[in-house]
Backbone as ProteinMPNN parsed JSONL, in Angstrom:
{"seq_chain_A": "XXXXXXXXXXXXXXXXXXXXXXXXXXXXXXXXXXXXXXXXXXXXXXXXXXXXXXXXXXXXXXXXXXXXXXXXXXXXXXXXXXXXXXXXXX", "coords_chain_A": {"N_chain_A": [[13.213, 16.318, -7.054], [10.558, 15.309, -4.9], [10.574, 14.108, -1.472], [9.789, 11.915, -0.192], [6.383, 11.205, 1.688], [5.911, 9.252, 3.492], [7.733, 7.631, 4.714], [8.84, 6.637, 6.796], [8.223, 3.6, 8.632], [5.46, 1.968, 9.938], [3.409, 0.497, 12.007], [1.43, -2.44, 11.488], [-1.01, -2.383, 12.4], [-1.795, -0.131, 12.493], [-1.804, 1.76, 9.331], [-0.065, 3.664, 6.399], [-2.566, 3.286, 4.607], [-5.232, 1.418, 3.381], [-5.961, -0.921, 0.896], [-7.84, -3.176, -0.609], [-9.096, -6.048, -2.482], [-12.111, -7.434, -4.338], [-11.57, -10.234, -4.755], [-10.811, -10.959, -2.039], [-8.388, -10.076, -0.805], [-6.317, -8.238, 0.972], [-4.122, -5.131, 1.202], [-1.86, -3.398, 3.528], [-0.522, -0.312, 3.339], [2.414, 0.094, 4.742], [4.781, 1.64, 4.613], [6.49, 3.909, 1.891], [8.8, 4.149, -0.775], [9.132, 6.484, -2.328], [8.678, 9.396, -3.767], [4.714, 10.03, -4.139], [4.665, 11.449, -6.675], [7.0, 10.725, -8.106], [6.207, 7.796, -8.28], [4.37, 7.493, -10.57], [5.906, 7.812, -12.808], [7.432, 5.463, -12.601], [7.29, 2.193, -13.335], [8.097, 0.166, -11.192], [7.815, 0.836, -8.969], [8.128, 0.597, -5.542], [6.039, -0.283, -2.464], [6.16, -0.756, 0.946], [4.462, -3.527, 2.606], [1.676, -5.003, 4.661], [-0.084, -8.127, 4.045], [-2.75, -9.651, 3.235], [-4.715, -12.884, 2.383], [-7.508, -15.008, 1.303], [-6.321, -17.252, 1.077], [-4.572, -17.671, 3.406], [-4.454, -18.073, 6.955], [-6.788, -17.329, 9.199], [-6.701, -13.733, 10.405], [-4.074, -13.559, 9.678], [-0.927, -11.734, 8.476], [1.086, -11.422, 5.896], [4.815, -9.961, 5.228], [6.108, -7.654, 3.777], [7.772, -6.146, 0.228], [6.253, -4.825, -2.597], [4.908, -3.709, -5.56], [3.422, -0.57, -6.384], [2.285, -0.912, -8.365], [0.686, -3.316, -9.136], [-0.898, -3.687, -6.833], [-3.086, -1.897, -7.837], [-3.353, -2.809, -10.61], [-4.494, -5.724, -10.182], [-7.274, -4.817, -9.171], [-7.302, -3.419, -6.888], [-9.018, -1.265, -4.361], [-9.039, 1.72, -2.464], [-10.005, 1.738, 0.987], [-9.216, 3.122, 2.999], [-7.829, 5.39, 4.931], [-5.088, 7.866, 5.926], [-5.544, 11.318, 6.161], [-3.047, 12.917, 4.564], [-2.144, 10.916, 2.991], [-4.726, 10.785, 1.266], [-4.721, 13.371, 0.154], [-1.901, 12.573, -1.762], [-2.751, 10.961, -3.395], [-5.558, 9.802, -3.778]], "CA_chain_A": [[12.097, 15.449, -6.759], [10.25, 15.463, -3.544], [10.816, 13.144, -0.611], [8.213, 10.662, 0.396], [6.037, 12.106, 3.328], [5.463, 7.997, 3.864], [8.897, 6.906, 4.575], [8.827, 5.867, 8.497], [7.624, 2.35, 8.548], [4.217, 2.19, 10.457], [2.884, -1.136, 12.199], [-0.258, -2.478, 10.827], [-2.71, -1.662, 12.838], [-2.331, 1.979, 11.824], [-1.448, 1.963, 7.905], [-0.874, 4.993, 5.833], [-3.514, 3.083, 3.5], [-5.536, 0.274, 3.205], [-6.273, -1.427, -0.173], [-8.911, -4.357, -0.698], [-9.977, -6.209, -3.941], [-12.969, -8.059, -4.304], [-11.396, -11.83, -4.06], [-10.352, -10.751, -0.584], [-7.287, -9.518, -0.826], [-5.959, -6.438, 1.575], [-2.695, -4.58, 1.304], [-2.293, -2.548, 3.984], [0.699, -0.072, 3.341], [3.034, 0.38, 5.675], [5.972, 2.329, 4.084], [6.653, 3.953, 0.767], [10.192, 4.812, -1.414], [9.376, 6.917, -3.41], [6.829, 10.234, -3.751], [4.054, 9.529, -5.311], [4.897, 12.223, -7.809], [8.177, 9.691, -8.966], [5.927, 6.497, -8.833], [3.613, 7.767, -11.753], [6.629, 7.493, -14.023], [8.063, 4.447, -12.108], [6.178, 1.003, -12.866], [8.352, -0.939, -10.497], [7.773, 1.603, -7.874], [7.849, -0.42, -4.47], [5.657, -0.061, -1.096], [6.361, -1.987, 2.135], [2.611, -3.744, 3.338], [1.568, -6.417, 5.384], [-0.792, -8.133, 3.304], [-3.559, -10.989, 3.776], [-5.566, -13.112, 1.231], [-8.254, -15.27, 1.362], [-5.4, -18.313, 1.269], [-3.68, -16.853, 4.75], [-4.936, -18.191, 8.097], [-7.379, -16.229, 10.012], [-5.755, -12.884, 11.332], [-2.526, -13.481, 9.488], [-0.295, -11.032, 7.611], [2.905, -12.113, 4.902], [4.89, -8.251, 5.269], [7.284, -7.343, 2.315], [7.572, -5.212, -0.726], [5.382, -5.105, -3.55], [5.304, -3.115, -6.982], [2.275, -0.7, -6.269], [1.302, -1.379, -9.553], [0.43, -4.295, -8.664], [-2.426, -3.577, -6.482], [-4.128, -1.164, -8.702], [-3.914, -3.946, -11.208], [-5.704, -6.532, -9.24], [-8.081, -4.528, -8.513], [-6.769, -2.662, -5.409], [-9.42, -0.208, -4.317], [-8.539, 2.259, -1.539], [-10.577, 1.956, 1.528], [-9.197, 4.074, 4.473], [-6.566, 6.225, 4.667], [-4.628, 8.825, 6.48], [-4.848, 12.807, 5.41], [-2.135, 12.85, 4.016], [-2.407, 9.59, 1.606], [-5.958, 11.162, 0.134], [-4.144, 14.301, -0.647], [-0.915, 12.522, -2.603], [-3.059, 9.373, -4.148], [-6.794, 10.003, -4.175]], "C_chain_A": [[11.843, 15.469, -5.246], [10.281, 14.659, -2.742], [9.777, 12.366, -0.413], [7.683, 11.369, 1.296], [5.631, 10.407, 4.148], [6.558, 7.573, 4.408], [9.352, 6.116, 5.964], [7.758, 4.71, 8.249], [6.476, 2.297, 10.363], [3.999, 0.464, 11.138], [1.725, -0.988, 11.627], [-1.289, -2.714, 11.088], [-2.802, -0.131, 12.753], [-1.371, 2.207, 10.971], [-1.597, 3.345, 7.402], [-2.381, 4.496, 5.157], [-3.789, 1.942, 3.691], [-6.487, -0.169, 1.73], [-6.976, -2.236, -0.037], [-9.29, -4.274, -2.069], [-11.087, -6.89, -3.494], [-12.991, -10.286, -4.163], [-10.567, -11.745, -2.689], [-9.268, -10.862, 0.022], [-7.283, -8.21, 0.053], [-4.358, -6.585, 1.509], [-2.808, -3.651, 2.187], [-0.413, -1.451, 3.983], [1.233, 0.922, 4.449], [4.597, 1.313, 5.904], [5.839, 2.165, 2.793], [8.341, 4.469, 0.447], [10.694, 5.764, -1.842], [8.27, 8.005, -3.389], [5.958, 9.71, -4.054], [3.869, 10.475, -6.674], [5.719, 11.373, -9.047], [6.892, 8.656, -9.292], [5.025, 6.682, -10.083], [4.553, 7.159, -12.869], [7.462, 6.155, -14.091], [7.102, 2.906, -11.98], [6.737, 0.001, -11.931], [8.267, -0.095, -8.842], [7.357, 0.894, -6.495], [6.961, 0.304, -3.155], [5.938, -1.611, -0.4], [4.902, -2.539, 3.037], [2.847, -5.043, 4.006], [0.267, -6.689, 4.475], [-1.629, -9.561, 3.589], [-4.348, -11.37, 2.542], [-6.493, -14.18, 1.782], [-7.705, -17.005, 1.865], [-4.794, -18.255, 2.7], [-4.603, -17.438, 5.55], [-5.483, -16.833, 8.665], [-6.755, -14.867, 10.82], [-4.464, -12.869, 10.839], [-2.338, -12.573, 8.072], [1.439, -11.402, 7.392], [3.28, -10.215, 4.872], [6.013, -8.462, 4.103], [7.106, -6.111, 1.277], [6.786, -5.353, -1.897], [5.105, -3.893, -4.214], [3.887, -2.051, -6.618], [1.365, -0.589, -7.829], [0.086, -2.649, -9.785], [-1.143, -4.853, -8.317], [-3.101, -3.126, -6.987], [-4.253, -2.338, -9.912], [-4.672, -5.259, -11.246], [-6.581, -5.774, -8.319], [-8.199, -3.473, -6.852], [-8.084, -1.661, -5.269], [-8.85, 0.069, -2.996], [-10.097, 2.896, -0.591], [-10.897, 2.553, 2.616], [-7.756, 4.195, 4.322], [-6.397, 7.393, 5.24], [-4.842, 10.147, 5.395], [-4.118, 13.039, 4.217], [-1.772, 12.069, 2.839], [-3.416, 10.19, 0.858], [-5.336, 12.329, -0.681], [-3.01, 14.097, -1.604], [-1.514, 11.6, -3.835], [-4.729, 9.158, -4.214], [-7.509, 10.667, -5.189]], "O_chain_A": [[12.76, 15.62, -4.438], [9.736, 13.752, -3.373], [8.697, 12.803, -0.809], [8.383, 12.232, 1.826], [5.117, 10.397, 5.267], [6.146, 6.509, 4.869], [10.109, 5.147, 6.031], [6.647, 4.896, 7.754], [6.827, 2.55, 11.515], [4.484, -0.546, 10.627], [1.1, 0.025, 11.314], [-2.273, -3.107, 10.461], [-3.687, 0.708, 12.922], [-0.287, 2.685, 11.305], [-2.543, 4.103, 7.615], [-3.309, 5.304, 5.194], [-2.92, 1.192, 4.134], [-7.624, 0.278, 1.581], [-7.015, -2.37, 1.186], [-9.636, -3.303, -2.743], [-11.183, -7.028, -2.275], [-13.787, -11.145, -3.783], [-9.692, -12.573, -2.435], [-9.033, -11.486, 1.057], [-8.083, -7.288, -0.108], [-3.613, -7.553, 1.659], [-3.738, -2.869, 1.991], [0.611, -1.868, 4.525], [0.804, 1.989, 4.889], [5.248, 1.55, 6.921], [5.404, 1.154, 2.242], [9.005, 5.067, 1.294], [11.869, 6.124, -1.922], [7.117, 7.713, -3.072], [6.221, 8.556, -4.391], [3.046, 10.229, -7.557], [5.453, 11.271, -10.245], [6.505, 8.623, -10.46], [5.032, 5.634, -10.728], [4.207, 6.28, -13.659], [8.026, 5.725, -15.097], [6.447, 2.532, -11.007], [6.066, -1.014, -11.743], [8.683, -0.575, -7.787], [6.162, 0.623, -6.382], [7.255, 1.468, -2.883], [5.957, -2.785, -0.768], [4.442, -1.923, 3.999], [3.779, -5.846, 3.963], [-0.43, -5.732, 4.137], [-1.056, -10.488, 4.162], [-4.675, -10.513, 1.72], [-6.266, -14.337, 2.981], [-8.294, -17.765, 2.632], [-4.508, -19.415, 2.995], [-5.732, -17.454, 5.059], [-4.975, -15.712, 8.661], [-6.317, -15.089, 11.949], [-3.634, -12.21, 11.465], [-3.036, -12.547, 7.059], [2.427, -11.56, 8.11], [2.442, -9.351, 4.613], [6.573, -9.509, 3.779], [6.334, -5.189, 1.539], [6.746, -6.559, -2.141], [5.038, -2.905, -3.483], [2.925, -2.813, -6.521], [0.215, -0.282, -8.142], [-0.971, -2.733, -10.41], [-1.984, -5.616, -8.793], [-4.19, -3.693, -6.904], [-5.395, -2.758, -10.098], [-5.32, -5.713, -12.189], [-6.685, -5.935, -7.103], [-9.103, -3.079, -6.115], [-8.245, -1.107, -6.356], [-8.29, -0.806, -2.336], [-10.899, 3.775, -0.906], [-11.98, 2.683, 3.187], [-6.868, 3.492, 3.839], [-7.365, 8.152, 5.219], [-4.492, 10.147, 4.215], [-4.558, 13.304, 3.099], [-1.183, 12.523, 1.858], [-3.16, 10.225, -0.346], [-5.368, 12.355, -1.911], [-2.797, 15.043, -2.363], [-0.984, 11.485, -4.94], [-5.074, 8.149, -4.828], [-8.738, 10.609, -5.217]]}, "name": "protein", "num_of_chains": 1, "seq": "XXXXXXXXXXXXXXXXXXXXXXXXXXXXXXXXXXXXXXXXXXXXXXXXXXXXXXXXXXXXXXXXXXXXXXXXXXXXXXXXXXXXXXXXXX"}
């Protein structure tokens, strides 16, 4: 199985990826575990994001791990993104 090409943790003002749903939600991810070849077969498959919601004070991000199932299930769309992210996950 192939290594992550995500695996160096990023600050978040320059994400591999940035997610957004429509109740104004962003994930912006900042490290992954796992290829994204594995997470297909993996539903608990984790990324590391800083993440903001509509509940969150102005400008503020909660950082942790989260399932990326997750986001594609609420809606996650993918709105900017490194090279490299369009070619493993677009």
């Amino acid at each position: 199985m192939p290594r992550t090409t995500f695996g160096k943790t990023r600050d978040q003002a320059k994400p591999y990826a940035i997610y957004k749903n429509d109740q104004g939600w962003e994930w912006r991810v900042l490290k992954t575990y796992k290829h994204s070849s594995a997470e297909i077969k993996d539903p608990y498959a984790r990324w590391f994001v800083a993440a903001t919601s509509p509940m969150m004070p102005d400008g503020s991000y909660e950082m942790g791990d989260i399932y990326s199932s997750y986001i594609k299930s609420h809606g996650g769309q993918l709105v900017l993104a490194d090279d490299g992210w369009l070619d493993q996950y677009a």
